[in-house]
C-alpha positions as CSV (number, residue, x, y, z in Angstrom):
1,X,-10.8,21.4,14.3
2,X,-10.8,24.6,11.8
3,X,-13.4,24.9,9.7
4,X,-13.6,24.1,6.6
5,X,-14.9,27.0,4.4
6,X,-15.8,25.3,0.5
7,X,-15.0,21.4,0.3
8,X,-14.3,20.4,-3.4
9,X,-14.5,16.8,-4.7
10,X,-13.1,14.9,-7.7
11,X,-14.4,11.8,-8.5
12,X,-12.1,9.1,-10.8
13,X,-14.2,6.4,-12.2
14,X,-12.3,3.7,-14.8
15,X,-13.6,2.5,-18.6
16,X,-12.7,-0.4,-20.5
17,X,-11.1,-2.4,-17.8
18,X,-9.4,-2.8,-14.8
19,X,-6.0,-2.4,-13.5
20,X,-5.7,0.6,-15.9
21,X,-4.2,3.3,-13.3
22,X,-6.9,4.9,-11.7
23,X,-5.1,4.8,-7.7
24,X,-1.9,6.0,-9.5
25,X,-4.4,9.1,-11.3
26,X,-6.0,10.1,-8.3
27,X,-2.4,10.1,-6.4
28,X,-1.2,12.3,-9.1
29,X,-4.1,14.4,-9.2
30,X,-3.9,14.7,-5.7
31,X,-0.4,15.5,-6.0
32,X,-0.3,18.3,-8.6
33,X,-3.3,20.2,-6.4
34,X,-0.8,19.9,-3.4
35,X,1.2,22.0,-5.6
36,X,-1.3,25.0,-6.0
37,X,-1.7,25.5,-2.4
38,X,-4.9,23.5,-1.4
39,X,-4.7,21.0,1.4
40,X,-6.0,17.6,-0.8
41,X,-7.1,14.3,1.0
42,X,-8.5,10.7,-0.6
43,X,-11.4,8.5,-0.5
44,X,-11.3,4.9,-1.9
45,X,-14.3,2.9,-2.7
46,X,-14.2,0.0,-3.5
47,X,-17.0,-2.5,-5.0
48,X,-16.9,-5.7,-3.2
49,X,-18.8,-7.3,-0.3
50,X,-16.0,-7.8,1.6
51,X,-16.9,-5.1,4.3
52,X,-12.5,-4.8,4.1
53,X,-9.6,-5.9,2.5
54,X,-8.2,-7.8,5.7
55,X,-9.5,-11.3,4.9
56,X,-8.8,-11.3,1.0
57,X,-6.5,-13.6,-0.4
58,X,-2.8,-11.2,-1.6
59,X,-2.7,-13.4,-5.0
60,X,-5.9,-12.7,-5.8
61,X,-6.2,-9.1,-4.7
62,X,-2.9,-7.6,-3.8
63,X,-1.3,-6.4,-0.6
64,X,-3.2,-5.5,2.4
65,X,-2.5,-1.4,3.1
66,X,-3.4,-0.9,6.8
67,X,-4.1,2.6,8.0
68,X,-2.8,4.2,11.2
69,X,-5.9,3.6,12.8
70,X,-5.6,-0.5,12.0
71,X,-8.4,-0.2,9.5
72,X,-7.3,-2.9,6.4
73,X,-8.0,-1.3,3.0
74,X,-7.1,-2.0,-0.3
75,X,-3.3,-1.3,-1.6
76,X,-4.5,2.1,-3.2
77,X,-4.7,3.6,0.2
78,X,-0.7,3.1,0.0
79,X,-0.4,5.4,-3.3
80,X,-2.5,8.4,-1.4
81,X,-0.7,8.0,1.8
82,X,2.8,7.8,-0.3
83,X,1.9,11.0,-2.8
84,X,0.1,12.9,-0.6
85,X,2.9,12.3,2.6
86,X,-0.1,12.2,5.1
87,X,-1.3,9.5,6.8
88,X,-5.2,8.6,6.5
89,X,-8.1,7.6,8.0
90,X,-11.0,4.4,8.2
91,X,-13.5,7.2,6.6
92,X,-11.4,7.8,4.0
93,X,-11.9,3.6,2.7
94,X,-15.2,2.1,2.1
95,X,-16.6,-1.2,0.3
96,X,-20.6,-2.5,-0.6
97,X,-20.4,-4.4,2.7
98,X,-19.2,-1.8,5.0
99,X,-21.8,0.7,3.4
100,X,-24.6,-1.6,3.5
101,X,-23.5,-2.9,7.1
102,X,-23.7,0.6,8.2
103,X,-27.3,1.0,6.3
104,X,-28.6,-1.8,8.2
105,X,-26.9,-1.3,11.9
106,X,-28.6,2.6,11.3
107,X,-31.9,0.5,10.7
108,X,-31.7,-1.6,13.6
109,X,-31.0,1.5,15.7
110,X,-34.3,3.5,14.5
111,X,-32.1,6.1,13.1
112,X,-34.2,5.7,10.0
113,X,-37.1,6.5,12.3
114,X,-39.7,3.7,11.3
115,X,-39.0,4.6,7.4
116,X,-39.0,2.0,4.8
117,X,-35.2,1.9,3.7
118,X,-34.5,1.1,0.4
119,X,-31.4,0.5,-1.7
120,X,-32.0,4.2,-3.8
121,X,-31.4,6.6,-2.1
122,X,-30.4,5.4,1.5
123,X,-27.3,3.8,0.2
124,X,-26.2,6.2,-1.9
125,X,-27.0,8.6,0.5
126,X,-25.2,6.9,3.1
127,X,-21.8,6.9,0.6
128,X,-22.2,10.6,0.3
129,X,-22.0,11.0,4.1
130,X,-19.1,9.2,5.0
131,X,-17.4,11.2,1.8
132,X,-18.5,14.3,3.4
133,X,-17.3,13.0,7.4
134,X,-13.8,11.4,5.6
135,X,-12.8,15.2,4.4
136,X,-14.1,17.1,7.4
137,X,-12.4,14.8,9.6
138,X,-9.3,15.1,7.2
139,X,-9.9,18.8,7.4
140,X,-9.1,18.5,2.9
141,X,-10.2,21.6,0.8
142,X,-10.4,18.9,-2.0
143,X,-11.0,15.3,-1.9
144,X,-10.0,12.9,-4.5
145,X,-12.6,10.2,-4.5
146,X,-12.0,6.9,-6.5
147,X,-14.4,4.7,-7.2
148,X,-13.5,1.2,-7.9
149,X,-14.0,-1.2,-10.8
150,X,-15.2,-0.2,-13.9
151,X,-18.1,1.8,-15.7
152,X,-20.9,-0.4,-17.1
153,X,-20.3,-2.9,-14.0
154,X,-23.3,-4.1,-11.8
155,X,-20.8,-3.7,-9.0
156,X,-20.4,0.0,-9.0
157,X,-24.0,1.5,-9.9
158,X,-24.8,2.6,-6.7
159,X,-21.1,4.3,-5.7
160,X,-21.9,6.2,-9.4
161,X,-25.4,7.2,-8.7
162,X,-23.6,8.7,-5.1
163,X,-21.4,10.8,-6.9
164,X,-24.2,12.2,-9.6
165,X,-26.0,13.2,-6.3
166,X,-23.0,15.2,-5.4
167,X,-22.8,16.8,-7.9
168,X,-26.6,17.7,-8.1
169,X,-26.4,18.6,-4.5
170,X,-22.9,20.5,-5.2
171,X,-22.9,21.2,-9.1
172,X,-19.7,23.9,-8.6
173,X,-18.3,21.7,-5.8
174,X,-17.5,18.7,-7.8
175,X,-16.0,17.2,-10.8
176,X,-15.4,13.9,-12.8
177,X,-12.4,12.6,-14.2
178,X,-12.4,9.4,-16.7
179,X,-8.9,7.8,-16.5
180,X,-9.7,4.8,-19.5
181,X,-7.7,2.7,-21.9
182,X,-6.7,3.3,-25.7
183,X,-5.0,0.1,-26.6
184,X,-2.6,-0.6,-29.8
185,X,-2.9,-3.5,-31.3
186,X,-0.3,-5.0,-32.2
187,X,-1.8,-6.2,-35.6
188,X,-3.1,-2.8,-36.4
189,X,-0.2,-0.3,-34.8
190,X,-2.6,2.3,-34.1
191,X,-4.8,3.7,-31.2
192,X,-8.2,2.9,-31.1
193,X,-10.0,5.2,-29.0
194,X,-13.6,3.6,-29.8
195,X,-13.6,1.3,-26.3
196,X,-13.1,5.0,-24.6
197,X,-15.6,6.6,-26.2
198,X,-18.2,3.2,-25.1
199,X,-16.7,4.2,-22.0
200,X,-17.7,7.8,-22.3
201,X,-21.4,6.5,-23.2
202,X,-21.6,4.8,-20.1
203,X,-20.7,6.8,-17.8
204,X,-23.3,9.8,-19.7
205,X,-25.8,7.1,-19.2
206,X,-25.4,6.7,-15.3
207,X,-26.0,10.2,-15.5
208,X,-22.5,11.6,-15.1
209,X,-20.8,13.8,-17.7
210,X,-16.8,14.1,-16.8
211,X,-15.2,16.8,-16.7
212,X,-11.5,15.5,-18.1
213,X,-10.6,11.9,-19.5
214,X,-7.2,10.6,-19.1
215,X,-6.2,8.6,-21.8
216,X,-4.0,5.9,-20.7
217,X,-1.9,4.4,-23.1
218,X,1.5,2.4,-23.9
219,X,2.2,5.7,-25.9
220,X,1.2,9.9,-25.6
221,X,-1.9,10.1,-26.9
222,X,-1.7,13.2,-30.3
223,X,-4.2,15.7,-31.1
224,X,-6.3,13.4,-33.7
225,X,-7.3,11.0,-31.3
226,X,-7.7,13.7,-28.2
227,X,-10.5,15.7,-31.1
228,X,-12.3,11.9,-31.6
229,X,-12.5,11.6,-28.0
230,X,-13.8,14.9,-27.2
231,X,-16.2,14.9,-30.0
232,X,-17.9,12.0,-28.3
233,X,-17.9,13.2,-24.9
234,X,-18.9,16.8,-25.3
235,X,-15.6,18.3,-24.0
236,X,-13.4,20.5,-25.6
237,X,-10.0,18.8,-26.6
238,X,-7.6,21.0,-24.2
239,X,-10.2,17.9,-21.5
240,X,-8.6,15.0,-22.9
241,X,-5.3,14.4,-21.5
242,X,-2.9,12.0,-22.4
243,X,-1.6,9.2,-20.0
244,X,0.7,7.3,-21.5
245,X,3.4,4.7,-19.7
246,X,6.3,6.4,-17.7
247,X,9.5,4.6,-15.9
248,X,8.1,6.0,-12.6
249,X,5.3,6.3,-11.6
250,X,6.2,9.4,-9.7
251,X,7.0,10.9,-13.1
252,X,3.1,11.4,-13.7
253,X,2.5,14.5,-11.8
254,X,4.9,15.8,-13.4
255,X,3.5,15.4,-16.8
256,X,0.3,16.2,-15.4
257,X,1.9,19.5,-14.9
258,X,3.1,19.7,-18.9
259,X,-0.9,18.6,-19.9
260,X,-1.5,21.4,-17.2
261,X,-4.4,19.1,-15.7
262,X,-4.0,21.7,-12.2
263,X,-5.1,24.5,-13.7
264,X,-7.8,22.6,-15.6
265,X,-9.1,21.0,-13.0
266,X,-9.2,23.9,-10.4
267,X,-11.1,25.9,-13.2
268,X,-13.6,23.3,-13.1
269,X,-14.1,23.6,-9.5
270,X,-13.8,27.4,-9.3
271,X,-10.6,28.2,-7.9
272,X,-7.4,29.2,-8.0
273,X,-4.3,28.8,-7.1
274,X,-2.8,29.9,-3.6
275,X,1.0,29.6,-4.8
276,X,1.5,30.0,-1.4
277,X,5.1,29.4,0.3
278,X,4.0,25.5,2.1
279,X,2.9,24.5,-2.2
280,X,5.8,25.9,-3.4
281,X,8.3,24.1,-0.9
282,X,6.3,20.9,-1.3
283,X,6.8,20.8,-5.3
284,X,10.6,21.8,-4.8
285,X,11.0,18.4,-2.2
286,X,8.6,16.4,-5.1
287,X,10.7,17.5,-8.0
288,X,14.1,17.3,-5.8
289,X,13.0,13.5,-4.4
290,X,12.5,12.9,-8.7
291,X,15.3,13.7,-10.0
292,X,17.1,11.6,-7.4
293,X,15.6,8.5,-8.6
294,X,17.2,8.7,-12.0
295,X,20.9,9.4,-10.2
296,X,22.5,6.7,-8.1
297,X,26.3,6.2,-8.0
298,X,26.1,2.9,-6.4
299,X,24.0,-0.4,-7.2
300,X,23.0,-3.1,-4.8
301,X,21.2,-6.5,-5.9
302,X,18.4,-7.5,-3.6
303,X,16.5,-10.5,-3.2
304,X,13.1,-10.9,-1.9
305,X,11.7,-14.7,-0.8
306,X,8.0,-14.6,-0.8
307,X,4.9,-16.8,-0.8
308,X,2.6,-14.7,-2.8
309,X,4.7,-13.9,-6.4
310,X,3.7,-16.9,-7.7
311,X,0.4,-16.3,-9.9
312,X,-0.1,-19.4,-12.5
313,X,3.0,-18.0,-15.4
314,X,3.3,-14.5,-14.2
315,X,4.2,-12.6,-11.3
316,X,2.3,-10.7,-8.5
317,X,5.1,-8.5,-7.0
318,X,1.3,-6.0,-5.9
319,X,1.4,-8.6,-2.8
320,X,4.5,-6.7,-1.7
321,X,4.0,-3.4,-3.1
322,X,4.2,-1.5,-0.1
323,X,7.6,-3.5,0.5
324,X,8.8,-2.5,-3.1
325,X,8.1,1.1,-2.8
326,X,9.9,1.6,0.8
327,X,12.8,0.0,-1.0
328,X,12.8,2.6,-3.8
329,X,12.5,5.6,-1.8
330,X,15.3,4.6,0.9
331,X,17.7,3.7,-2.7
332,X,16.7,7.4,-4.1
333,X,17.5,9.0,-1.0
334,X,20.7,7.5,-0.7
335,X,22.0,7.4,-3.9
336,X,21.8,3.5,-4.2
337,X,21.1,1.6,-7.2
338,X,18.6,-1.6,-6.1
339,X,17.8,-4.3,-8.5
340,X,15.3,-7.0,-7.1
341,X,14.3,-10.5,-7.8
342,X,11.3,-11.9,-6.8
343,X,11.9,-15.5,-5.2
344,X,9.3,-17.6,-4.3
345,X,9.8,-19.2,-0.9
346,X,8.1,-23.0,-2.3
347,X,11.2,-22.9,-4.1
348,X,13.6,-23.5,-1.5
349,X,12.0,-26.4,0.2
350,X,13.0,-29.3,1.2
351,X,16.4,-30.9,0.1
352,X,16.5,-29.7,-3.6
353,X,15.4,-26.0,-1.8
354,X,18.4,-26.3,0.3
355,X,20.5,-26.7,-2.4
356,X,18.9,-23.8,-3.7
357,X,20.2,-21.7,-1.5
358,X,23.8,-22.0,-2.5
359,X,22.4,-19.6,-5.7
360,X,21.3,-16.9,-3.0
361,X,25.4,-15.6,-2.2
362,X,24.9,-13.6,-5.6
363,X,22.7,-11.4,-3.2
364,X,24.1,-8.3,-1.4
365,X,21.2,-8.7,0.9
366,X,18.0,-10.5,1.3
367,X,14.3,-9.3,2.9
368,X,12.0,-11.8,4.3
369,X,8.3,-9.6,4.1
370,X,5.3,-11.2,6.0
371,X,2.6,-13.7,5.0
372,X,-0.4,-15.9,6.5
373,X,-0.4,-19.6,6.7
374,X,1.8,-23.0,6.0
375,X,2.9,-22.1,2.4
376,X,6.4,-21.3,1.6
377,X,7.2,-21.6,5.9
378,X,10.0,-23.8,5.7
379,X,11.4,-22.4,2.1
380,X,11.9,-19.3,4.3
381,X,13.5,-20.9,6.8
382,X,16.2,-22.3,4.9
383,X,16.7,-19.3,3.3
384,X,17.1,-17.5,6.7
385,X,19.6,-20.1,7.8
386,X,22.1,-20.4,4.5
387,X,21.6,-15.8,5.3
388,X,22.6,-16.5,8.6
389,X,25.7,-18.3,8.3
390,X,27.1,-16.7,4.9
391,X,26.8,-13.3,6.4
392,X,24.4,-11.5,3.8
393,X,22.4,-8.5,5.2
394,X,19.0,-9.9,6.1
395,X,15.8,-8.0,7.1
396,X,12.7,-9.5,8.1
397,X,9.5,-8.3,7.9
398,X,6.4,-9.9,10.2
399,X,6.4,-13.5,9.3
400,X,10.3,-13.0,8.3
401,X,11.2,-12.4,11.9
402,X,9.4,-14.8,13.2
403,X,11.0,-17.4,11.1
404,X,14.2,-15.9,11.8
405,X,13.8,-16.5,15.3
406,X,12.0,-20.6,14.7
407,X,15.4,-21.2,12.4
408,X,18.0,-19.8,15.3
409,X,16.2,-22.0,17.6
410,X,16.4,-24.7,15.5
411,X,19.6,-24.9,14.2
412,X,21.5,-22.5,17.2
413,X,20.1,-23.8,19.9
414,X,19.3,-27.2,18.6
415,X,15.4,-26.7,19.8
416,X,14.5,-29.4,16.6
417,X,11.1,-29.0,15.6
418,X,10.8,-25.4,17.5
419,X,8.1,-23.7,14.9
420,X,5.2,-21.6,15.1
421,X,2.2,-23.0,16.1
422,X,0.3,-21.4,12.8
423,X,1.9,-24.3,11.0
424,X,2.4,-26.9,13.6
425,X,0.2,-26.7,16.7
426,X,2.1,-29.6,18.7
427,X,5.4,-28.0,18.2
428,X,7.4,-29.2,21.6
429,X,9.0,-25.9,21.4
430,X,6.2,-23.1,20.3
431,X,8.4,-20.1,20.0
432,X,5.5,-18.2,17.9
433,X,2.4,-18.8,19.5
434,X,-1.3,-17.0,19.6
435,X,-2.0,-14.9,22.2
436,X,-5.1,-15.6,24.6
437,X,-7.3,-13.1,23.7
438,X,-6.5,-13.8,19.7
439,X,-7.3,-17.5,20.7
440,X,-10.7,-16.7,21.8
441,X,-11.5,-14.6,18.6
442,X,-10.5,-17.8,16.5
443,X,-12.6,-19.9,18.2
444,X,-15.2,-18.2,17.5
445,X,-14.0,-17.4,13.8
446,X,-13.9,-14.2,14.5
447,X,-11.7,-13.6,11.7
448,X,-12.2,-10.2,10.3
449,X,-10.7,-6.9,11.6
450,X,-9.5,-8.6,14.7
451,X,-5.5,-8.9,14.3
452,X,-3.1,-6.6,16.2
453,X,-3.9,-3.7,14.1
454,X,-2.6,-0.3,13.3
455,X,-0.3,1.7,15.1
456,X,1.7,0.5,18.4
457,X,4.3,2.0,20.4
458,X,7.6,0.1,21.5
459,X,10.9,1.0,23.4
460,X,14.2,0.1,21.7
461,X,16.9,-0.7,23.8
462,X,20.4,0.9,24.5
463,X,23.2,-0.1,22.5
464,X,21.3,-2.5,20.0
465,X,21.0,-1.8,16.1
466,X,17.8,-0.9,16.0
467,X,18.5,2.0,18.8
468,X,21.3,3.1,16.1
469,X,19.3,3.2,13.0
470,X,16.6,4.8,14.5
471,X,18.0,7.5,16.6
472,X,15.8,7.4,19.4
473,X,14.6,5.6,22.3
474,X,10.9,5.1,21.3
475,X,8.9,4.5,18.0
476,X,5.5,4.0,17.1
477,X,4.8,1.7,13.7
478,X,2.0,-0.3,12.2
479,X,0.9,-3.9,12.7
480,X,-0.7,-6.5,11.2
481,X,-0.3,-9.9,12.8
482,X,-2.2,-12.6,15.3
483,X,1.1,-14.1,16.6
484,X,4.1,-13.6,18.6
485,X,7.3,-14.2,19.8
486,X,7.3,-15.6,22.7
487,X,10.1,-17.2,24.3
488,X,9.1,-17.7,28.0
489,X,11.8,-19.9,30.1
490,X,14.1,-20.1,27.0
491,X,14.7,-16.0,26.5
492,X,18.1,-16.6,29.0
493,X,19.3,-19.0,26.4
494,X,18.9,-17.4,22.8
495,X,20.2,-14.4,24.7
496,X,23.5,-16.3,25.5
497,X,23.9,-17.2,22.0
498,X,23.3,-13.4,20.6
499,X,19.9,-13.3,20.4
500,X,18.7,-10.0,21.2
501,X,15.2,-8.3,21.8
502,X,16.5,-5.1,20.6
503,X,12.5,-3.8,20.7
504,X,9.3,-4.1,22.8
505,X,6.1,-3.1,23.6
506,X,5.8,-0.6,26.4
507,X,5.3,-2.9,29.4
508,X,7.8,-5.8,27.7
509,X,5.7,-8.5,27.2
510,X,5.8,-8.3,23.3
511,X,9.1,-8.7,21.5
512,X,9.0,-6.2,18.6
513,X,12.5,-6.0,17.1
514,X,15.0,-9.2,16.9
515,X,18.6,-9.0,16.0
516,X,21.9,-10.6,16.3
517,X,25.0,-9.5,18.1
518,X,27.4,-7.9,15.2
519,X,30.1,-9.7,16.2
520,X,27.8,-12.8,14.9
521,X,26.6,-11.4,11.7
522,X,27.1,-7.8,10.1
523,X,23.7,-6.5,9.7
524,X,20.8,-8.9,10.6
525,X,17.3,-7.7,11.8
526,X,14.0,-8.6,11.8
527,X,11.0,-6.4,12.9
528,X,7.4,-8.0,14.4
529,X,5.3,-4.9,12.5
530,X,5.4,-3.1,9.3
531,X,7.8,-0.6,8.4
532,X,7.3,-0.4,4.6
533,X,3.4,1.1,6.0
534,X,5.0,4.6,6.5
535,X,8.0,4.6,4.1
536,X,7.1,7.9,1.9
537,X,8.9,8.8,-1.1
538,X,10.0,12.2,0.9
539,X,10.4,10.3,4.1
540,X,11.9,7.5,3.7
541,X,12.2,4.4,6.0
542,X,15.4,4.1,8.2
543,X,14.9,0.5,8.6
544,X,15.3,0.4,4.3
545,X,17.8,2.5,4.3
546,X,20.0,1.4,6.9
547,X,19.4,-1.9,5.0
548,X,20.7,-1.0,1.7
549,X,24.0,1.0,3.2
550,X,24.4,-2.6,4.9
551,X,23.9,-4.3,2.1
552,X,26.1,-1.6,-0.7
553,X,29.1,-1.6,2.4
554,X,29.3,-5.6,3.2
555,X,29.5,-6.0,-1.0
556,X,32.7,-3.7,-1.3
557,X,34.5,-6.2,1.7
């Protein structure tokens, strides 16, 4: 592993409140610094107990991003991994409970030699290390370090009081970026900047003075409020850049570029630019993958029944972000309009659900994505079936192609009652079960970190769908999942009726890619892992993409 000569950091901490843009920031930031030459990695920390994201509910915190490695981390992982086109590592993700997991498995192992640990500073200290071992092990020249929740919060102290040790320990190595809100009332029509600059107290008070503040707004923040905001925070105004809503959000490094937050920023860290052939390539294939999102000659509408979009009146399509995105970068790159609607699988339940279904033909396809538990199962399933026999492009995800295969056994090959045994453990026919070794972890509630995780390899076989779309013989892709297809004694017999295990593992016991003959149904597949995990917006997913030409070709019939 080369050396690395000077690591840089940038830390992003959030003011006023949450959910204000701060993973979309760092991306960007990250992004724009690709652009000057500098090889730029990410570090996510995140404030909860959890010691991951793997057990936490998708309605309450979003989707589930899992690494290469199978470490679950929070959805932000997803933006870094998509900007940056690189794939990360479990160092580069950490929560309260991991740190102070590691803190106390270090004490139980002496490697505190007899000391008496306490919260300040062996827990900030043991922050700083795993920033330091996440971008030597990502060999970065800078590291974009986000820190989650937002300043004035219990939660976070500690994570804060790590980076002002950084930078006391590194004071020309590091620097701090405020990404806060200005709202605009509607009552007033004007931006208040006074919740920023409480903001900007707080953070000062933790003992960290940033560096820039981004400004995020519904509009571009003008040069009155930029002077307010630096006269409160000590900065000159050419620090305070403006953040306001864009149609993309890969349209922000962009006008990071036109705030010139590069050049800023690397000033602050004491560098410049390299401008070297590798940056300058990688900004043309940004710009280039841009501008084709805003051209498309063709328009598809898409449909996507889930279980987690329901969230009291409003809508949580972050369950499925991962999902969404892959779908935007395959329609960019092949010129392809996609409109989606969020359907909530409850709503096609039972008999009024099935006469739901008739609505679903405006579709020109539909994608199943995964999910955990009873909720939503059989709403899927009748969706699958009315898919199945009207012919509309269908891709499953996870959970989708499992219930793809439980609805051909059902209503194919008349198997009534076949299900998974996740939602009905005495199933006569069990055609998703638990493997033994998974059964043994639950029965021990070993719940956490102990799925089929991360990436897996799998062999495609010859003259299947999946062989075509993916050009090769062998692929490797990410999991997350604690059941299977398994069909045992009954494989002969879904076979016969165009079933096909297009996909599996290396030694063929685990099914990894289901479809149907052609000459049954145009374009239907279903895939046991998670493709949407390495769709990037310069690299987009063939699964997605051979999806949408499916879907635009079958619409023009």
């Amino acid at each position: 592993m080369p050396k690395i000569r000077k690591q840089k950091y940038i830390f992003v901490v959030g003011g006023v409140m949450s959910g204000v843009g701060k993973g979309i920031t760092a991306s960007s930031i990250g992004k724009i610094l690709q652009f000057t030459g500098y090889k730029v990695s990410a570090v996510k920390i995140d404030p909860y107990v959890n010691v991951d994201a793997g057990t936490m509910n998708p309605t309450e915190h979003g989707e589930t991003f899992v690494l290469e490695d199978g470490y679950e981390t929070d959805q932000d992982m997803g933006n870094y991994e998509r900007f940056l086109n690189t794939s990360l590592c479990r160092e580069s993700y950490m929560t309260t409970g991991s740190i102070y997991q590691k803190v106390i498995r270090d004490e139980r192992a002496l490697k505190y030699k007899g000391k008496t640990v306490s919260v300040v500073p062996h827990v900030p200290m043991a922050v700083v290390e795993q920033i330091k071992k996440a971008a030597t092990k990502e060999e970065a020249e800078i590291t974009i370090v986000e820190i989650g929740g937002t300043v004035g919060e219990y939660e976070n102290i500690l994570f804060l009081e790590s980076a002002r040790m950084m930078k006391r320990m590194h004071p020309d190595d590091v620097a701090f970026v405020l990404v806060s809100y200005l709202p605009v009332p509607n009552m007033l029509g004007e931006m208040k900047t006074k919740p920023t600059q409480l903001a900007l107290r707080r953070l000062q008070e933790s003992g960290i003075f940033p560096d820039i503040v981004v400004g995020r707004s519904p509009h571009e923040m003008d040069d009155r409020r930029k002077r307010k905001i630096a006269t409160s925070s000590m900065l000159y105004t050419d620090d305070i850049i403006s953040g306001p809503n864009l149609k993309s959000i890969y349209d922000i490094p962009n006008f990071f570029l036109t705030e010139k937050l590069d050049k800023k920023l690397l000033r602050k860290l004491h560098l410049r630019p390299k401008n070297n052939k590798q940056a300058q390539k990688n900004k043309s294939a940004w710009q280039s993958f841009v501008r084709k999102t805003k051209k498309h000659t063709n328009k598809v509408k898409i449909g996507i029944v889930g279980k987690y979009f329901g969230t009291g009146n409003f809508i949580l399509s972050d369950a499925y972000v991962s999902v969404i995105e892959a779908l935007k970068f395959s329609a960019a790159h092949t010129g392809i309009k996609v409109d989606i609607d969020w359907l909530q699988a409850q709503n096609y339940e039972g008999k009024n659900g099935k006469r739901n279904c008739a609505a679903l033909k405006k579709y020109d396809g539909i994608l199943v994505p995964g999910g955990f538990g009873k909720s939503g199962i059989e709403g899927k399933i009748n969706v699958i079936e009315y898919v199945r026999k009207n012919k509309i492009p269908f891709f499953g995800i996870c959970l989708g192609m499992q219930m793809a295969s439980v609805e051909f056994a059902r209503n194919v090959l008349n198997f009534d009652k076949a299900h998974s045994t996740e939602s009905d453990q005495k199933t006569p026919y069990p055609v998703i079960d638990i493997l033994p070794e998974q059964k043994k972890r639950l029965t021990k509630r070993d719940y956490g970190g102990s799925m089929r995780l991360g990436a897996h390899d799998a062999i495609l076989k010859e003259d299947t769908l999946a062989r075509k779309i993916y050009r090769s013989d062998s692929i490797s892709e990410r999991h997350r999942h604690r059941y299977e297809l398994i069909l045992g004694e009954h494989e002969n017999a879904f076979e016969e009726k165009g079933f096909i295990i297009s996909g599996a593992s290396p030694d063929g016991q685990l099914p990894e890619i289901i479809e149907l003959d052609t000459k049954i149904h145009p374009f239907f597949i279903g895939v046991q892992f998670h493709p949407e995990l390495k769709a990037r917006p310069l690299v987009p997913h063939p699964l997605f993409s051979a999806f949408l030409k499916a879907s635009l070709s079958l619409k023009k019939l």
